[in-house]
N, C-alpha and C positions, 0 to 999 in steps of 0.2 A: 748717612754719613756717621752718625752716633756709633750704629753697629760695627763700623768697618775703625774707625777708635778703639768702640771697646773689644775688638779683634788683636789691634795690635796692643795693647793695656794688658790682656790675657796671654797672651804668649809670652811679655814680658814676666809676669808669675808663675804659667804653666811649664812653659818651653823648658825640656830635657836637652841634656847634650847629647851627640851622636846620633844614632839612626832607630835606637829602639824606643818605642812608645813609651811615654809616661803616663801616668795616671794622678789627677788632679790631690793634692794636700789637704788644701782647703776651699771651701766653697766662693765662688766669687760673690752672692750676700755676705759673708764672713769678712770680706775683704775689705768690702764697700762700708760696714760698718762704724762707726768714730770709733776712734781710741777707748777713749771712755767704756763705752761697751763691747770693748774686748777685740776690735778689728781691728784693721791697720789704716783706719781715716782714709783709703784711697775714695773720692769723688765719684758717684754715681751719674754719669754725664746725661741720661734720662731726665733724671727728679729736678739737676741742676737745669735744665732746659725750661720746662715746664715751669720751677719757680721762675726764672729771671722772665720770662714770658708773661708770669702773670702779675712781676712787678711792672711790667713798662704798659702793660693794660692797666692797669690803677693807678701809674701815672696821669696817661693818657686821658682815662675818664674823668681823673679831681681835675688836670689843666681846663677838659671840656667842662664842668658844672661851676668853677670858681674862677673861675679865667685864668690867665698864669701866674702859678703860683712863686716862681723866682724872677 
C-alpha cells in the first residue's frame, strides 16, 4: 500500500505534461528531507510507519508491566 502512495506522491513531483518523457529534478531522498536540511519536508510514509508502530508497541508494553497508565 505504502508503494502504491508513494507512486502517486511521485508523479505528483515527477509527472511532465504532454507525451514526451521527463527526467527526474530532484531526487525523491532530497524531497523527503525537512526543510531545515534543505528539502521540501514531504513525509516519508516508510519511517512514518515504522515509528507510529513502534510507538503503540511501547504503549502496549508500559500498559502491560504498569497496568494502565490513563
Amino acid at each position: 500500500m505504502i508503494e502504491k502512495i508513494d507512486k502517486v506522491r511521485k508523479r505528483f513531483f515527477w509527472q511532465g505534461g504532454g507525451t514526451k518523457r521527463k527526467y527526474h529534478l530532484v531526487k525523491w531522498k532530497i524531497i523527503t528531507k525537512p526543510k531545515e536540511k534543505g528539502g521540501l519536508g514531504v513525509k516519508d510514509l516508510k519511517k512514518m510507519n515504522v515509528s507510529l508502530l513502534c510507538k503503540w508497541w511501547w504503549k502496549l508494553e508500559h500498559e502491560k508491566a504498569f497496568g494502565k497508565i490513563l
